[in-house]
N, C-alpha and C positions, 0 to 999 in steps of 0.2 A: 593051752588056752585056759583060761582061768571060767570058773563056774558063773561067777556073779559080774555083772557090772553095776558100779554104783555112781550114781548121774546128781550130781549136786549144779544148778544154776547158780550164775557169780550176778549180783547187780549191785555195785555199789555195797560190798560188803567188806572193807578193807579192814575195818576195826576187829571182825569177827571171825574171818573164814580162816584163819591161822588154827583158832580151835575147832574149827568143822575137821581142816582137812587131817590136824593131829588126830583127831577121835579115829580117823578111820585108818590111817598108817598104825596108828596101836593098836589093831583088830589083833585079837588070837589069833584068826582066822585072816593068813595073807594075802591068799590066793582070792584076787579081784584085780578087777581093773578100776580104776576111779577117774573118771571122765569128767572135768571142772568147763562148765560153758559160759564162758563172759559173755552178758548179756548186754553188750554196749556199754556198760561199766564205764565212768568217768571219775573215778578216783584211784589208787592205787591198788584194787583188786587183782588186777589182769601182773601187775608187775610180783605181787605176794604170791598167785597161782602159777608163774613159772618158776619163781623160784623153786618152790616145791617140786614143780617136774623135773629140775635140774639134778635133784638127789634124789629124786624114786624115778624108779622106769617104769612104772604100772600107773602113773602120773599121764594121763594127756589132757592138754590145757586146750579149748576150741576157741576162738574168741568169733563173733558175730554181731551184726547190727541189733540194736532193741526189739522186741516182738514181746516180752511178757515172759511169763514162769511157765505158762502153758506151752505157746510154741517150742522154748527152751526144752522143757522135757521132752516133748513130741521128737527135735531133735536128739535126743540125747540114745533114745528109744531107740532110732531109724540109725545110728552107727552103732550101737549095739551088735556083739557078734557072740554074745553068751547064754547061756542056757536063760538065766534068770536076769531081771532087773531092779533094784530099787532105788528109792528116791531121797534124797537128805537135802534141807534148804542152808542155806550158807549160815544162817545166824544157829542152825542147832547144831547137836553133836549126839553121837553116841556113846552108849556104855562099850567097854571094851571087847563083851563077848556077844557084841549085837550079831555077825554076821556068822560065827559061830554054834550059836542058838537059831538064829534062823536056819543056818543050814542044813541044821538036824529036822528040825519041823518039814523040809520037805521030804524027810522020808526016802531018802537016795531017790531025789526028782519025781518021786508020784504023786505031789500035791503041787497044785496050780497056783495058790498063793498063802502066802502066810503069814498071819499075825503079829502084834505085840503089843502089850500094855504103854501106856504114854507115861510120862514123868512132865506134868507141865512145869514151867517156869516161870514164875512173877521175882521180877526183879523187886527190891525195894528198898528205900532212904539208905542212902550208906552204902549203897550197891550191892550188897550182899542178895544171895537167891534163897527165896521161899520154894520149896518143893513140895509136890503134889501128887503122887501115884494114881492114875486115872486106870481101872478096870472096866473090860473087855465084855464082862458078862458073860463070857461061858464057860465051862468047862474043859481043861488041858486036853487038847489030841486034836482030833480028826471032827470039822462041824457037819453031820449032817443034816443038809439043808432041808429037807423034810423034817428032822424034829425040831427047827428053831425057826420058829415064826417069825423072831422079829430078827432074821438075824443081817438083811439089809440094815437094818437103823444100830442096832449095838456092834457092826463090824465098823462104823463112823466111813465117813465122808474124804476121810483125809489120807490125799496120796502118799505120805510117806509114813513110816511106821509100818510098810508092808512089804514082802518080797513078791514080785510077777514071777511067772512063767513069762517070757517077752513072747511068747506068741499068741499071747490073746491079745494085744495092743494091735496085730497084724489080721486075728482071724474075723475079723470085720472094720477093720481102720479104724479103728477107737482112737481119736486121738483130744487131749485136751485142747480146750477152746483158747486164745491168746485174752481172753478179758478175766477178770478177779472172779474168785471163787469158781475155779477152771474142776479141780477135782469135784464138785458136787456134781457136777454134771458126766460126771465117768465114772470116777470109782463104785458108785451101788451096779453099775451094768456090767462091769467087768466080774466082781464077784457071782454075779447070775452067771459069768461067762465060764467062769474055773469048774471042772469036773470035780474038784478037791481042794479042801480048805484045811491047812490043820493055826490050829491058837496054840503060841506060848506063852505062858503067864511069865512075867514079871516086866517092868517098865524100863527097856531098855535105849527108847530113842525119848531124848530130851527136848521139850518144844518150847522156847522161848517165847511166853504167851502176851508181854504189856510189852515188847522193845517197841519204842516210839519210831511209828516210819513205817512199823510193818504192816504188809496189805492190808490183815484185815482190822486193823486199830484206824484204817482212814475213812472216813466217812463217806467221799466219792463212790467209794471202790463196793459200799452195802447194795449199791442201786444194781450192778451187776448180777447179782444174787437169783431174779427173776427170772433175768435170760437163762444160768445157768438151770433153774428149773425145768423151762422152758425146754432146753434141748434135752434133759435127762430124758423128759417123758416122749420125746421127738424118737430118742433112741429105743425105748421099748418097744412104740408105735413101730417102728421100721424092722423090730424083730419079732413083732407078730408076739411078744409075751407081756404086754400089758397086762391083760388078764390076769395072766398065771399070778403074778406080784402086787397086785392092785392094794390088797392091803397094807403090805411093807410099804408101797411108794406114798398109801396115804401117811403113814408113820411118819417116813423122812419128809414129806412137805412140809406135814403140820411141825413139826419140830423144830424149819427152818423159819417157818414162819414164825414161830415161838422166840427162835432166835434172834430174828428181825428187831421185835417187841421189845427183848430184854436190849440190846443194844440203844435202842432208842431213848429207851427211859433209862440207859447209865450210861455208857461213855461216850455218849450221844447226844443227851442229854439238853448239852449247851447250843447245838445245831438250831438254826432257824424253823421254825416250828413248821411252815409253809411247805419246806424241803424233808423234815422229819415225815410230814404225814402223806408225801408227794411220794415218797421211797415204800412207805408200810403201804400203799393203797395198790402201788405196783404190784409189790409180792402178793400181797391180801388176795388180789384179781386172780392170777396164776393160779396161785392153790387153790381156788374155790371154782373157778375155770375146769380145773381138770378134776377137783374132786368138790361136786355139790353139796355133799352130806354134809362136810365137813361145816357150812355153815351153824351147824346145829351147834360146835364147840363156841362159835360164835356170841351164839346167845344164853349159854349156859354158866350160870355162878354156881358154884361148887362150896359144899357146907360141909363140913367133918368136925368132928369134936377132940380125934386122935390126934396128937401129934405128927404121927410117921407119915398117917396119911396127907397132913396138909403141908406137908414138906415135898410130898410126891406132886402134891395138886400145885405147885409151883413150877413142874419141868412142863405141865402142858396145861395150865388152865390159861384163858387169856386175862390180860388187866384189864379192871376194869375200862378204865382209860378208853380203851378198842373193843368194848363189846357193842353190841348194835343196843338200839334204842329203848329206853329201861322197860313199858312195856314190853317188848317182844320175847323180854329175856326168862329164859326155864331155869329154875332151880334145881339143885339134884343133891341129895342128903350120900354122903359117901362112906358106907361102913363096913367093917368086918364080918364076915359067914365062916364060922365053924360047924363045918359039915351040913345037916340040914336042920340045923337048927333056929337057925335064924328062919324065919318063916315072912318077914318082913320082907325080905330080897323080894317076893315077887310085888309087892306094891308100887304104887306108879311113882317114878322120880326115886327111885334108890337104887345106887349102884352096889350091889354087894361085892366083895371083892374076899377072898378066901385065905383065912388067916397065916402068914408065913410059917414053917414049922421051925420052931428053933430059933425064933425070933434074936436072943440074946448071945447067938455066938454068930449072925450074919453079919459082915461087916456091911457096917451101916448105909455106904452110898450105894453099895449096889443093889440094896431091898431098899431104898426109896427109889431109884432108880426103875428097878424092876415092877413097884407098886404103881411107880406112874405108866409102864407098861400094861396093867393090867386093866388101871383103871380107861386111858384111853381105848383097850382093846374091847371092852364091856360097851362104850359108848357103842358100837358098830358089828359088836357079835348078834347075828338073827335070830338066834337058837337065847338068849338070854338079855342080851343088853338090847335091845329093841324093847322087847316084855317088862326088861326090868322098870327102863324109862320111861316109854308111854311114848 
């Protein structure tokens, strides 16, 4: 029996899945089964995916009526008969030593799920691909979930790029939802769910991130977004650890919300304005629904003089555009504290924030990155950002 099974959904992917399925038959690592589920598919997918079964036997092609990416996985899970699972969408591929490097990361099977860094991909003029190494934020090994505060929101949202254990998808019926943006609404519960975590650095699964068609470049498919909220936090609720996570979950809300935002005002942009602000009010509702404070980021414009800093104040400040009513709105001065020196931090409206060590040899995205981490985290720390703000 082979260790891994790897569950790729087919819909309509004729042009592409020839290079999905290649990446994974040129794994280092042979030993898998590769499981292709036609999603109802009305193009010549299903005909490309047997071919393939026809000269590999670790090839099984399922074909089925439409239901979405969600139920697809859900299925893909449920015939699973191997230790491990993971996920690959038809339009990406992987590096050659993806399942390789993953299958060291579990550690001959003592960790629950595992990592990897993303390679997005924007196509562009000329066809040619722009590459982009997207970092993890942690440190190589083993995460323990007690020393990483944020580590719901930097392990990301997205079902693939990881390897399961397939019995957490079982040890409470986790299954993805059949509507868009199915993984927000699972993958942070399932990480709560894994006894062990390990990260491998480097960007081994490639995400084809502007192809025209895909879910989440369609506009319909952003309004989904809320429900998927919606049941995330239905799930904690049901396991009694709301609590425990409360802060992570505001993390990933506001982030999504954040994300809503930035879509809107770009590749959204041209959408009818009625419907643009019909979709933000949705999510708006949800996240401020389940988490009231958060309104405070609401009314808050953000002032920094630093550059790094106002690069970070862009992953979570909102536009102006969408803050509430220009009275209501607080100001907050955003600066750097070397040690206790700054004696301003405690003044009312400054968020102090503690200056990175080594400034000039961090790579760059992940300490604004990290900055925006900290400065969000200060808005809602009791012991300091409470004090600091007012």
């Amino acid at each position: 029996m082979s260790w891994v099974t790897v569950i790729v959904p087919v819909y309509n992917m004729e042009q592409y899945v020839d290079r999905c399925i290649d990446s994974v038959v040129q794994q280092t690592d042979g030993d898998f089964s590769l499981l292709l589920i036609v999603d109802g598919a009305t193009d010549k997918s299903l005909a490309r995916c047997l071919a393939w079964a026809e000269r590999d036997a670790r090839i099984v092609v399922v074909r089925k009526r439409n239901e979405g990416l969600g139920e697809t996985r859900n299925l893909g899970v449920r015939m699973a008969d191997t230790e491990y699972v993971t996920f690959l969408d038809a339009d990406d591929w992987w590096s050659p030593d993806y399942l390789e490097t993953m299958r060291a990361g579990t550690e001959e099977g003592r960790n629950d799920i595992v990592l990897c860094d993303i390679d997005f991909v924007n196509e562009q003029e000329g066809g040619y691909f722009l590459h982009k190494d997207s970092r993890l934020r942690f440190s190589p090994g083993r995460l323990e979930a007690e020393q990483e505060p944020h580590l719901l929101a930097r392990a990301r949202t997205f079902a693939w790029g990881k390897l399961y254990r397939r019995s957490l998808f079982h040890r409470q019926q986790t299954k993805q939802p059949a509507h868009a943006y199915e993984d927000v609404s699972t993958v942070p519960f399932l990480i709560t769910q894994a006894r062990s975590i390990y990260y491998v650095a480097g960007a081994r699964y490639h995400y084809w991130r502007n192809r025209q068609g895909s879910i989440v470049n369609q506009f319909h498919s952003l309004r989904d977004l809320a429900l998927s909220l919606q049941e995330l936090k239905q799930r904690f609720a049901n396991d009694g650890s709301w609590e425990r996570y409360h802060d992570q979950l505001r993390q990933i809300f506001w982030g999504q919300l954040c994300f809503v935002v930035h879509c809107l005002a770009g590749r959204f942009v041209e959408a009818e304005q009625r419907e643009r602000d019909e979709v933000y009010r949705h999510v708006r509702d949800v996240v401020l629904e389940s988490f009231p404070e958060l309104e405070k980021m609401m009314r808050a414009e953000f002032h920094t003089e630093d550059a790094l800093l106002q690069e970070a104040l862009c992953h979570i400040a909102m536009e102006k555009e969408y803050l509430v009513e220009v009275e209501e709105r607080q100001q907050y001065r955003v600066i750097y504290q070397a040690g206790n020196a700054m004696k301003e931090a405690g003044a009312r409206h400054v968020i102090a924030i503690p200056r990175p060590a080594r400034m000039d040899c961090a790579d760059k995205e992940t300490l604004i990155w990290n900055l925006a981490d900290e400065i969000f985290a200060k808005m809602f720390d009791e012991s300091t950002g409470e004090k600091a703000i007012g």
